[in-house]
SEDRENDREN-750431 format. One record per atom (N, C-alpha, C): atom name; residue number from 1; x, y, z. Coordinates in pm, whole numbers, plus 50000, padded with zeros to 5 digits. Example, Ala and Ser with C-alpha at 12.3 -4.5 7.8 and 13.67 -1.06 7.14 Angstrom:
BEGIN
<a:N | k:1 | xx:51319 | yy:49431 | zz:50780>
<a:CA | k:1 | xx:51230 | yy:49550 | zz:50780>
<a:C | k:1 | xx:51320 | yy:49670 | zz:50780>
<a:N | k:2 | xx:51285 | yy:49775 | zz:50708>
<a:CA | k:2 | xx:51367 | yy:49894 | zz:50714>
<a:C | k:2 | xx:51290 | yy:50003 | zz:50787>
END
This chain:
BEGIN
<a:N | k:1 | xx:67207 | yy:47926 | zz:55249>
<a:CA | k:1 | xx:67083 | yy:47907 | zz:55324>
<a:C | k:1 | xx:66973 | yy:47875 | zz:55225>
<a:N | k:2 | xx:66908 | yy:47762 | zz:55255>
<a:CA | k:2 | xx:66779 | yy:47711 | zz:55155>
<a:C | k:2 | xx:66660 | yy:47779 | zz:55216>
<a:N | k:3 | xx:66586 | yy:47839 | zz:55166>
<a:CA | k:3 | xx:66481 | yy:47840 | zz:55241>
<a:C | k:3 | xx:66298 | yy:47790 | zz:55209>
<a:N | k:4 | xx:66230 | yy:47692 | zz:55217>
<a:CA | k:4 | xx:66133 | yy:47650 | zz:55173>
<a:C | k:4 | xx:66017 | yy:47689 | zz:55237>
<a:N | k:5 | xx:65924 | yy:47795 | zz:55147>
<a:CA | k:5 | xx:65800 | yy:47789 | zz:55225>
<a:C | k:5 | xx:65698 | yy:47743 | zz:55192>
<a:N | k:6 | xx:65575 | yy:47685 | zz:55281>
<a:CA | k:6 | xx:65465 | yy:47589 | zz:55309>
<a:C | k:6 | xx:65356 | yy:47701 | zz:55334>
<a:N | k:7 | xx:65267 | yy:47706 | zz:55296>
<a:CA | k:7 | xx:65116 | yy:47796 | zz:55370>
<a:C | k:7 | xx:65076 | yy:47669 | zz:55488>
<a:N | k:8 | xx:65062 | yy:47719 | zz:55606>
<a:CA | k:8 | xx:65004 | yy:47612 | zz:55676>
<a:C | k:8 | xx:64871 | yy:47740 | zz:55724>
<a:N | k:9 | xx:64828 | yy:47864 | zz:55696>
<a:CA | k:9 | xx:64703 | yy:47896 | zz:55750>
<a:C | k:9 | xx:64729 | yy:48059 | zz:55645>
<a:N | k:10 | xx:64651 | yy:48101 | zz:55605>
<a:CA | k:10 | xx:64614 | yy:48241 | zz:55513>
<a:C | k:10 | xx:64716 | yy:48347 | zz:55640>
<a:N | k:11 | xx:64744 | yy:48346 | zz:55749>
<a:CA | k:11 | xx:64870 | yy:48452 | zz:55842>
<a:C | k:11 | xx:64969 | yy:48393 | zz:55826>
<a:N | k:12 | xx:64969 | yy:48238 | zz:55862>
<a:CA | k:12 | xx:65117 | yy:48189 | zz:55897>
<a:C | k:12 | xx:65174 | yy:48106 | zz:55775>
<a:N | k:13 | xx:65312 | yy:48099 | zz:55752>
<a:CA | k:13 | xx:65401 | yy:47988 | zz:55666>
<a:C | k:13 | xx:65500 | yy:47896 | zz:55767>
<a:N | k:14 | xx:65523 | yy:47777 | zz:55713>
<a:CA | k:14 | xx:65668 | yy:47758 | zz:55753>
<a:C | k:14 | xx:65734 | yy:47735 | zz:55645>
<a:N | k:15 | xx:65853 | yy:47811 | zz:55745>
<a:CA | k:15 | xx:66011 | yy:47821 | zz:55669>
<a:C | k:15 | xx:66077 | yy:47727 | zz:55718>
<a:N | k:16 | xx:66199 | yy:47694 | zz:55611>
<a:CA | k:16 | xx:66238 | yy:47545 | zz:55625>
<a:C | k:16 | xx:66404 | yy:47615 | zz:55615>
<a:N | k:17 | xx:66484 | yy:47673 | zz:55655>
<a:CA | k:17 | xx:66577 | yy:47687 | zz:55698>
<a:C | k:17 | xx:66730 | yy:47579 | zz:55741>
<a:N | k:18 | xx:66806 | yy:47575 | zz:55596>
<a:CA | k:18 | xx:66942 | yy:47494 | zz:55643>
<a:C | k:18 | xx:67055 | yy:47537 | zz:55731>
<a:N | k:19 | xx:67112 | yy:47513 | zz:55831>
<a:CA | k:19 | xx:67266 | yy:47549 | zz:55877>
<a:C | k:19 | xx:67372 | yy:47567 | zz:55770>
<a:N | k:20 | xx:67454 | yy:47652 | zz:55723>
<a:CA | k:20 | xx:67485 | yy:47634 | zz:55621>
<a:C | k:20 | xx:67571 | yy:47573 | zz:55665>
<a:N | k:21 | xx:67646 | yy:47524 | zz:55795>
<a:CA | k:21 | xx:67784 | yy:47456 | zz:55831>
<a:C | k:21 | xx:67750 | yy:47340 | zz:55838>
<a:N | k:22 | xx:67630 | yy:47294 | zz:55914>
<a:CA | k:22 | xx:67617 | yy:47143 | zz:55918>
<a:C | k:22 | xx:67512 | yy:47103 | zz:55869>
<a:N | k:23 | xx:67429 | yy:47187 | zz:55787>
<a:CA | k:23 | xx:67342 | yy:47141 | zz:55701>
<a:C | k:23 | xx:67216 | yy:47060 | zz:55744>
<a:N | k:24 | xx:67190 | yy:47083 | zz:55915>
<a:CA | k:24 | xx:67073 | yy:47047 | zz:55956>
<a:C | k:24 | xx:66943 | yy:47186 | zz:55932>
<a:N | k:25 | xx:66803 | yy:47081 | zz:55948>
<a:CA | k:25 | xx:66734 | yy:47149 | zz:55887>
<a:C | k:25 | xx:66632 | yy:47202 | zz:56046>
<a:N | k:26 | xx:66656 | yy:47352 | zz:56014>
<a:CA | k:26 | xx:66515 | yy:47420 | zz:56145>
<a:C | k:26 | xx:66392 | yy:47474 | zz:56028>
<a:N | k:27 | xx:66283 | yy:47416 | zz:56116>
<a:CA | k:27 | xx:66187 | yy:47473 | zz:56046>
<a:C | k:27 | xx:66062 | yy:47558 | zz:56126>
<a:N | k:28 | xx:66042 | yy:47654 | zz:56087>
<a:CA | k:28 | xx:65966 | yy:47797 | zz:56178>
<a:C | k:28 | xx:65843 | yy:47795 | zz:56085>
<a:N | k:29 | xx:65732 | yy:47813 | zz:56218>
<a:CA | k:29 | xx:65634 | yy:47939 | zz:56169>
<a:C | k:29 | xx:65607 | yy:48028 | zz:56196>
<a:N | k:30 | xx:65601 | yy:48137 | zz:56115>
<a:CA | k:30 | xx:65618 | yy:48273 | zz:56069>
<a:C | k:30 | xx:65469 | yy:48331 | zz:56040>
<a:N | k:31 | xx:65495 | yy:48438 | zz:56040>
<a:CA | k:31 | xx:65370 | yy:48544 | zz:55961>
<a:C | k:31 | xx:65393 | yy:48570 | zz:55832>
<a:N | k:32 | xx:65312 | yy:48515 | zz:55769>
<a:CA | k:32 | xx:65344 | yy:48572 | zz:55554>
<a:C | k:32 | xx:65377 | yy:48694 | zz:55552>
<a:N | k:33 | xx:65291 | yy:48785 | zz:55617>
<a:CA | k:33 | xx:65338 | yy:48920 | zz:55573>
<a:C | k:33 | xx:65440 | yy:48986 | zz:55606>
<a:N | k:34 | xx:65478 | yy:48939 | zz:55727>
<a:CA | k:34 | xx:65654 | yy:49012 | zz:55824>
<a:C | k:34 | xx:65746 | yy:48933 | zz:55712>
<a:N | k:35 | xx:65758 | yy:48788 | zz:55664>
<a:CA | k:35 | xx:65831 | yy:48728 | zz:55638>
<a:C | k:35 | xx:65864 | yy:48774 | zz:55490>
<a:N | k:36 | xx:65769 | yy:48821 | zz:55420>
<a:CA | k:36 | xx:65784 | yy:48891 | zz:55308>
<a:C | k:36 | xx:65830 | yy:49025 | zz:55327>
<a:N | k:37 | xx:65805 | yy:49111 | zz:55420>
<a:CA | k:37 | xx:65869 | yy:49255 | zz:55442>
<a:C | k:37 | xx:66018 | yy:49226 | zz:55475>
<a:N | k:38 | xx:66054 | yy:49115 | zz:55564>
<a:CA | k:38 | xx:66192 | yy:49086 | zz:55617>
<a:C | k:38 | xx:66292 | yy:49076 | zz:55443>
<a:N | k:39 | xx:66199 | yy:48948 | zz:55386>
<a:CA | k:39 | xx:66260 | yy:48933 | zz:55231>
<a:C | k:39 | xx:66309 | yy:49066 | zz:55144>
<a:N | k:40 | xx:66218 | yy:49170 | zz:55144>
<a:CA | k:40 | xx:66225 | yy:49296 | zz:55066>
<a:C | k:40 | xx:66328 | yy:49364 | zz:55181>
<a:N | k:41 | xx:66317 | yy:49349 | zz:55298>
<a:CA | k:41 | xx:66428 | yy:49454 | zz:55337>
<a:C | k:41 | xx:66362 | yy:49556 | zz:55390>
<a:N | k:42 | xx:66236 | yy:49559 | zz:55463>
<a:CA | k:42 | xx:66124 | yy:49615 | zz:55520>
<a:C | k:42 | xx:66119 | yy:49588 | zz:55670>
<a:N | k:43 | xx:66133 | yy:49483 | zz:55691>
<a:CA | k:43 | xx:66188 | yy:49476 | zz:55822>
<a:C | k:43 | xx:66350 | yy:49373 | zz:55895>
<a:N | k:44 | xx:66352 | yy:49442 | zz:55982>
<a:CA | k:44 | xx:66469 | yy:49325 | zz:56067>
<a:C | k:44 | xx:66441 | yy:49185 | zz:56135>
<a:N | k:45 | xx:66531 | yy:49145 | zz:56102>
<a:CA | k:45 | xx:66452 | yy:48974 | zz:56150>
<a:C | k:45 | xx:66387 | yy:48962 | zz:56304>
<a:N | k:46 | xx:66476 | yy:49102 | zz:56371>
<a:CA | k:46 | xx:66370 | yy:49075 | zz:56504>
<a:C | k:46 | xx:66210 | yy:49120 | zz:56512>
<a:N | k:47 | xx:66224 | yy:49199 | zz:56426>
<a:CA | k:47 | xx:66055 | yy:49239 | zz:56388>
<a:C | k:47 | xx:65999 | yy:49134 | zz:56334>
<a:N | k:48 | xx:66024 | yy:49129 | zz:56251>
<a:CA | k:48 | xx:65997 | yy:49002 | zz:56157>
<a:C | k:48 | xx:65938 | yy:48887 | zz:56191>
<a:N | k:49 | xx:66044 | yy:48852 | zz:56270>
<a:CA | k:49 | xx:66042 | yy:48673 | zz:56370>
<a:C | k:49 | xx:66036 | yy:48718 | zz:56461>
<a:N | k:50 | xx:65938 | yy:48784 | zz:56572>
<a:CA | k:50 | xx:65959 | yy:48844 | zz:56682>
<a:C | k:50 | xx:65879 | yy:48714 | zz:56775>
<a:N | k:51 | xx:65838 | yy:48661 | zz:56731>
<a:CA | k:51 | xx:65801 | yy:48444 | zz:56772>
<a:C | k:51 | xx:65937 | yy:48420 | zz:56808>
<a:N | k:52 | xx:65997 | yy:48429 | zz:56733>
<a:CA | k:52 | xx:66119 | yy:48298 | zz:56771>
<a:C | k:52 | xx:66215 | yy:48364 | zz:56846>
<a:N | k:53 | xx:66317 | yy:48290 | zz:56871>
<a:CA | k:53 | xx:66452 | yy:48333 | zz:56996>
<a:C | k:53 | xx:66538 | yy:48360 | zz:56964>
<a:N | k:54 | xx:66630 | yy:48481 | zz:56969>
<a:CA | k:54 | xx:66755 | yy:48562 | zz:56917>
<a:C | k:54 | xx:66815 | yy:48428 | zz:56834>
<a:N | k:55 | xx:66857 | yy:48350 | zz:56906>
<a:CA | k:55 | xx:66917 | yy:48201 | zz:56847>
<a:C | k:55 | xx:66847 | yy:48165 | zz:56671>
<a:N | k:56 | xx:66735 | yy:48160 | zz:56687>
<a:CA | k:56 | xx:66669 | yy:48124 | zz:56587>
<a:C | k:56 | xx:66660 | yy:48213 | zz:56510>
<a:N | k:57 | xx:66637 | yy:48365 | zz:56537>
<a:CA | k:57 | xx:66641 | yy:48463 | zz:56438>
<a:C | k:57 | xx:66795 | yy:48417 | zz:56356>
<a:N | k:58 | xx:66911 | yy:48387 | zz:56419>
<a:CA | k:58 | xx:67043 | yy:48394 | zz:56365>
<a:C | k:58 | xx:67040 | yy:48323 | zz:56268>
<a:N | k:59 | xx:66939 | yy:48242 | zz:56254>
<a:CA | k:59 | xx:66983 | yy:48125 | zz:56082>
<a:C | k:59 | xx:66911 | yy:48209 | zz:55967>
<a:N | k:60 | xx:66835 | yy:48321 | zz:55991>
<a:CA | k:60 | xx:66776 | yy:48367 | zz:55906>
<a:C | k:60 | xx:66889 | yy:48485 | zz:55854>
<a:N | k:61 | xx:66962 | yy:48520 | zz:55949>
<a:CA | k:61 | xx:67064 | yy:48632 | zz:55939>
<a:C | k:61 | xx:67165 | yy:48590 | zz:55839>
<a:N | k:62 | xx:67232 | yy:48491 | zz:55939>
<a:CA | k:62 | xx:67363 | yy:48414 | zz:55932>
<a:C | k:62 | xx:67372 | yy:48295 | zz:55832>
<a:N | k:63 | xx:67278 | yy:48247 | zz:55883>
<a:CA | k:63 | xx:67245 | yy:48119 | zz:55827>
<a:C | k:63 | xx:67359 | yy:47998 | zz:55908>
<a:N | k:64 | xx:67377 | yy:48039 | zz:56034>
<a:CA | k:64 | xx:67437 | yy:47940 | zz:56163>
<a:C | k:64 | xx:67358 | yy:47890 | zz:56254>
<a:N | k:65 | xx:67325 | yy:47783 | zz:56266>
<a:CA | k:65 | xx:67195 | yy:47745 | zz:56356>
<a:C | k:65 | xx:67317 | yy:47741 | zz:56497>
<a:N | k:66 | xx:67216 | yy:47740 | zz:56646>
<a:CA | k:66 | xx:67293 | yy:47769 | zz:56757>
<a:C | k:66 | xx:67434 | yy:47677 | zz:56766>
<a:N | k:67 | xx:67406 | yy:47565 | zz:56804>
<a:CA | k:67 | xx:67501 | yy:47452 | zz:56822>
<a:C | k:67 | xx:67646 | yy:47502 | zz:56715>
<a:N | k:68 | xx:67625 | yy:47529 | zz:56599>
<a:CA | k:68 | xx:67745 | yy:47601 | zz:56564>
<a:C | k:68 | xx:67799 | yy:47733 | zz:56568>
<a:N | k:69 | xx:67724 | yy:47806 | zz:56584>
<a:CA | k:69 | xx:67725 | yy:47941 | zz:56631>
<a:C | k:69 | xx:67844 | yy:47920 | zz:56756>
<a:N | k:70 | xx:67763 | yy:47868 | zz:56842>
<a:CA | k:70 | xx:67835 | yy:47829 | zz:56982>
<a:C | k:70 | xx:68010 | yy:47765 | zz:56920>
<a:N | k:71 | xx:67984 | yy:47669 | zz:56929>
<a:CA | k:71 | xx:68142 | yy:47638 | zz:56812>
<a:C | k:71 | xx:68222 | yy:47719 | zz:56782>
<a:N | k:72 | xx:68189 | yy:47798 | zz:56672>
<a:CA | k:72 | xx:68262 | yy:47881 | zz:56613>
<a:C | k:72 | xx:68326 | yy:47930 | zz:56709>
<a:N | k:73 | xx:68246 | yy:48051 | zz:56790>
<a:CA | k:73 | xx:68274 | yy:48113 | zz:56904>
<a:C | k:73 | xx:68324 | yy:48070 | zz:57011>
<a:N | k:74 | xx:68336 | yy:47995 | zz:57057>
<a:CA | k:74 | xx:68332 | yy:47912 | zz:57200>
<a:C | k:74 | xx:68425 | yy:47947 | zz:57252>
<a:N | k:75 | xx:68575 | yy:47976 | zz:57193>
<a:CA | k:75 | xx:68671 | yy:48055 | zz:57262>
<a:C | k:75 | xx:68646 | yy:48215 | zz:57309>
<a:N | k:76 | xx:68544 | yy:48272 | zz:57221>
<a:CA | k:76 | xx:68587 | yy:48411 | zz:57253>
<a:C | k:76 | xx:68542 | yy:48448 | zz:57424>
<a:N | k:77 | xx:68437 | yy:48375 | zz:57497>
<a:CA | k:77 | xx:68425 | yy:48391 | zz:57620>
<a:C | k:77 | xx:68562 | yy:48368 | zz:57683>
<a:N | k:78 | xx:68681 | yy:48296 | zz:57677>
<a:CA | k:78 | xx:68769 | yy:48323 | zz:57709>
<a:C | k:78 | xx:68917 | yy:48415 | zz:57691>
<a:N | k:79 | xx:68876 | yy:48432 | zz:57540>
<a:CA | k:79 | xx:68951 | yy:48566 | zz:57546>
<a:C | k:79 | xx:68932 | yy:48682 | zz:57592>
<a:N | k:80 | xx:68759 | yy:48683 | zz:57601>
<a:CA | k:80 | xx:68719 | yy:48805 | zz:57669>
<a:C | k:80 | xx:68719 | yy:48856 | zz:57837>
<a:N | k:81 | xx:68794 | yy:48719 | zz:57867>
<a:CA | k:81 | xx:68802 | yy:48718 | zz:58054>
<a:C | k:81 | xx:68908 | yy:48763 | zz:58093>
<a:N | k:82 | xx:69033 | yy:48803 | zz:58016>
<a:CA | k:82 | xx:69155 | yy:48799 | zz:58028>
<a:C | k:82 | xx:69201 | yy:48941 | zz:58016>
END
């Protein structure tokens, strides 16, 4: 996971976030200060990124943006029906 940050205002940054599977790029804005507590291990990415959508928290986790996430997984909804 790359991650590039920008000051776009003295609260907010954006983060520039790669998929590590397909190597497309999401880019978020964030709060400097959550995003630095998340970095140290101060907070959880849902605190953290509490802006963005479970989905989007996951590239910060995982570093799987949705579309592959989904992929990966895509069978287990059917193993789980059975």
């Amino acid at each position: 996971m790359t991650i590039i940050v920008s000051n776009t205002t003295n609260a907010n940054i954006k983060v520039s976030v790669n998929c590590i599977y397909c190597k497309e790029q999401y880019i978020f804005e964030v709060n400097l200060d959550k995003f630095r507590a998340y970095q140290y291990g101060a907070l959880k990415a849902q605190d953290a990124f509490d802006n963005l959508t479970r989905e989007q928290r996951e590239l910060f986790i995982s570093g799987t943006c949705p579309n592959c996430w989904n992929e990966i997984f895509k069978n287990d909804d059917d193993e789980n029906d059975n």
